[in-house]
C-alpha positions in Angstrom: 8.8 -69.6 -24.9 11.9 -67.7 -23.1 11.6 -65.7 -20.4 10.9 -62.3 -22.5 8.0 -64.0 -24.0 6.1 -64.5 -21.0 7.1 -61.3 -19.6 5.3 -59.6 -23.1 2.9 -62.0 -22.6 1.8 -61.4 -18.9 2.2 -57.2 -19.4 0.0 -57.4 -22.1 -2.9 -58.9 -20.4 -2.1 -57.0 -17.3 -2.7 -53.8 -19.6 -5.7 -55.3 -20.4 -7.7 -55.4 -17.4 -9.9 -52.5 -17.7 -9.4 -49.6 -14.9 -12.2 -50.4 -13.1 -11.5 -54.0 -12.6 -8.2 -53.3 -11.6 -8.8 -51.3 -8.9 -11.9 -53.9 -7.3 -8.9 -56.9 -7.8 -6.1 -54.5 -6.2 -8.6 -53.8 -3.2 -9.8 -57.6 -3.0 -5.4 -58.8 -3.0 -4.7 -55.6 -0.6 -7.8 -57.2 2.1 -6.9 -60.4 1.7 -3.0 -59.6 2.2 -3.9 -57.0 5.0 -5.8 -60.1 7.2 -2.4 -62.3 7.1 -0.8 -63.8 9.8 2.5 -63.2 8.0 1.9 -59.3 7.6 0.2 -58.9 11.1 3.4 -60.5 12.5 5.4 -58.2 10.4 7.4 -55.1 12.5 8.5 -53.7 9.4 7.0 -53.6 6.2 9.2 -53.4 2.6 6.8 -52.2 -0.1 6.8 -51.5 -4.0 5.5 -48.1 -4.7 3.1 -49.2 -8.3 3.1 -47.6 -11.4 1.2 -48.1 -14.4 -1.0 -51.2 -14.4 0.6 -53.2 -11.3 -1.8 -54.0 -8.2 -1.9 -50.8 -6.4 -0.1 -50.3 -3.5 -0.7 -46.9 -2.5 -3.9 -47.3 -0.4 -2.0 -50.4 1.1 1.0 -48.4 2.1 -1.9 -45.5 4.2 -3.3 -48.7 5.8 0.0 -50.0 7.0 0.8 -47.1 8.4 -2.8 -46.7 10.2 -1.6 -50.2 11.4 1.3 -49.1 13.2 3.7 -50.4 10.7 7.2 -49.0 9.8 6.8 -48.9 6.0 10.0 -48.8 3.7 9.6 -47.8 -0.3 12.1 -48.6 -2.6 15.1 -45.7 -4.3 17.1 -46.6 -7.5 20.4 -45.3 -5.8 22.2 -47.2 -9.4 20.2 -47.7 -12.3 23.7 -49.1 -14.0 24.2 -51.8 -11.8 20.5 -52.8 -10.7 20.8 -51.5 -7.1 18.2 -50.0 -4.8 17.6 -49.4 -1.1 14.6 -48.8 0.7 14.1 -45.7 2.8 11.1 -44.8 5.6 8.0 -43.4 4.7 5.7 -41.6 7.2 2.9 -40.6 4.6 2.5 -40.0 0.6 3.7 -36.6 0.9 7.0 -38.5 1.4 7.2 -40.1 -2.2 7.7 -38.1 -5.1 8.6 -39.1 -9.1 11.7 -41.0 -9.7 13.4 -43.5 -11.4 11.3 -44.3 -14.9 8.4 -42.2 -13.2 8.0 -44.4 -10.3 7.6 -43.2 -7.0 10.3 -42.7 -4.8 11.2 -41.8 -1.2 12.5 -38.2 -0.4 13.4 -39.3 2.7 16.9 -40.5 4.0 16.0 -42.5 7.0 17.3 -45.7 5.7 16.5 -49.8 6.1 19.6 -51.0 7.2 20.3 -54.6 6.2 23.6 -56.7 7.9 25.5 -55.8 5.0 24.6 -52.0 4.9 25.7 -52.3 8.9 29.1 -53.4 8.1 29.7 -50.8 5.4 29.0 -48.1 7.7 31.4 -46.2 10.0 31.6 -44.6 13.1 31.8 -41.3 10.8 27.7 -42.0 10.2 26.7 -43.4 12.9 24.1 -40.2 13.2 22.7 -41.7 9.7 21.1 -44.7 11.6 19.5 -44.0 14.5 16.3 -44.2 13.0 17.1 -47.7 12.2 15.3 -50.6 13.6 18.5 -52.5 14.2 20.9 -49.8 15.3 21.8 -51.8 18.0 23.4 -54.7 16.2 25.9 -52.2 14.2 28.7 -55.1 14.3 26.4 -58.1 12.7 26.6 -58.9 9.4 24.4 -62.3 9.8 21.2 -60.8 10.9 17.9 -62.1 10.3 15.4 -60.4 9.0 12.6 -62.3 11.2 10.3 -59.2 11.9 10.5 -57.7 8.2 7.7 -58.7 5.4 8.5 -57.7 1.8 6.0 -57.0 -0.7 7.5 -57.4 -4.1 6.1 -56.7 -7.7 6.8 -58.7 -10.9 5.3 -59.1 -14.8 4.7 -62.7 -15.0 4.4 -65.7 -12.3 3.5 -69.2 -12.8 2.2 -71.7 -10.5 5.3 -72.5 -8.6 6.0 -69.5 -7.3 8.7 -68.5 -10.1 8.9 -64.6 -10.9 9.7 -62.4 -13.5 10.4 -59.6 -13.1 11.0 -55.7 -15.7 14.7 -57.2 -16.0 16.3 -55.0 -14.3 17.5 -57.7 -11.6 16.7 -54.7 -8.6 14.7 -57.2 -6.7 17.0 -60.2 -7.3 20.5 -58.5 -5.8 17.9 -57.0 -2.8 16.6 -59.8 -1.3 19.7 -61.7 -0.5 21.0 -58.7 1.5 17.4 -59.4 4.5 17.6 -63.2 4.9 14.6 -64.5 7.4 12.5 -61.8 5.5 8.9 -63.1 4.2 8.4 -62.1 0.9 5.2 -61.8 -0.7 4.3 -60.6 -4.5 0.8 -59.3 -5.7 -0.3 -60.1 -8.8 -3.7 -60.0 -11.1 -4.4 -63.8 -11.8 -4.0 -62.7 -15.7 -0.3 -62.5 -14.9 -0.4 -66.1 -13.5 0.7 -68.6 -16.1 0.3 -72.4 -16.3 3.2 -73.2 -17.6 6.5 -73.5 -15.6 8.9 -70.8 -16.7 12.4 -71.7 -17.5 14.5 -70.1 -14.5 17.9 -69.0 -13.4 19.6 -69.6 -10.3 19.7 -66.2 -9.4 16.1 -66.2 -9.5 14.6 -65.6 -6.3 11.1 -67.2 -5.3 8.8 -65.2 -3.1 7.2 -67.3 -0.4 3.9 -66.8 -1.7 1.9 -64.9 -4.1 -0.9 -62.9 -3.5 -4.2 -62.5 -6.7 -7.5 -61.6 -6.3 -8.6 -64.9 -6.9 -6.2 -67.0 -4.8 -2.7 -67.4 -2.5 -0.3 -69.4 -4.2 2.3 -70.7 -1.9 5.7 -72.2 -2.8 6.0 -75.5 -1.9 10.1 -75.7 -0.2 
């Protein structure tokens, strides 16, 4: 099997799992993920907005926010190229439809990463004041120590390997935050056995989160 195969695969017993069950597995990953050390530790919190049958995330994003946490959703800013960015968000009333029907940010109050720093000039310094790293405007090699991301994908196995939709958003992302935890939620019907055949591109999250268990990759 190629990697399309278990991505098919995965989506179609995703689908599968019958509303109900859905939302008692989301709720059961969300309280386990809510309780750990990494997210407590967490200042700032990088969060898919779901759609369709993926673990829901939007009672998850209203709890981080109860928590005191500054929560960033993803914007397609080029669907050609596979590139996103992730802006604040202060409540749902901040997300609206966008890109394939997902939820997006309205907002403008943008996560700078150390590359995003270096691109901006003195000409916008006003468009990052609300950043939590406005005062490190000349660094390029920041860590990302105090920033958790929580990541979606179609199909995992039990290394810690992700697929993704193929649209490679995540993939280009994640390099940009280095010292960031990431973290992806899945149903354990998305989890497969075998080990998928991977890229070097491919970016592991640091563990992955199902109603039934953490899987942790092993470095």
């Amino acid at each position: 099997m190629d990697k399309q195969d278990y991505r098919k695969a995965a989506l179609v017993r995703r689908d599968a799992i019958p509303e109900i069950d859905r939302e008692l597995y989301s709720r059961m990953i969300i309280d386990k993920l809510l309780e750990s050390k990494e997210l407590n530790d967490a200042d700032n919190v990088l969060v898919y907005c779901s759609y369709l049958s993926e673990v829901d995330t939007h009672t998850l994003i209203e709890r981080l926010l109860y928590k005191g946490k500054r929560v960033y959703c993803p914007k397609v800013t080029d669907p050609k190229n596979g590139i996103m960015e992730f802006y604040e968000v202060r409540g749902m009333k901040d997300l609206t439809e966008g890109y394939h029907g997902i939820p997006e940010p309205v907002t403008t109050d943008r996560y700078v990463t150390g590359e995003a720093m270096h691109d901006l000039d003195s000409n916008h310094a006003d468009d990052i004041h609300e950043s939590p790293y406005h005062e490190d405007t000349h660094h390029t090699d920041m860590l990302h120590t105090d920033t958790l991301m929580i990541l979606p994908g179609v199909a995992f196995d039990r290394d810690c390997n992700r697929i993704g939709y193929r649209g490679g958003f995540y993939d280009r992302y994640i390099p940009r935050i280095p010292g960031a935890y990431l973290i992806a939620l899945a149903f354990e019907e998305q989890i497969s056995e075998d080990i998928f055949p991977m890229e070097s591109h491919d970016i592991k999250p640091h563990a992955i989160y199902t109603q039934a268990r953490i899987i942790w990759h092993e470095c």
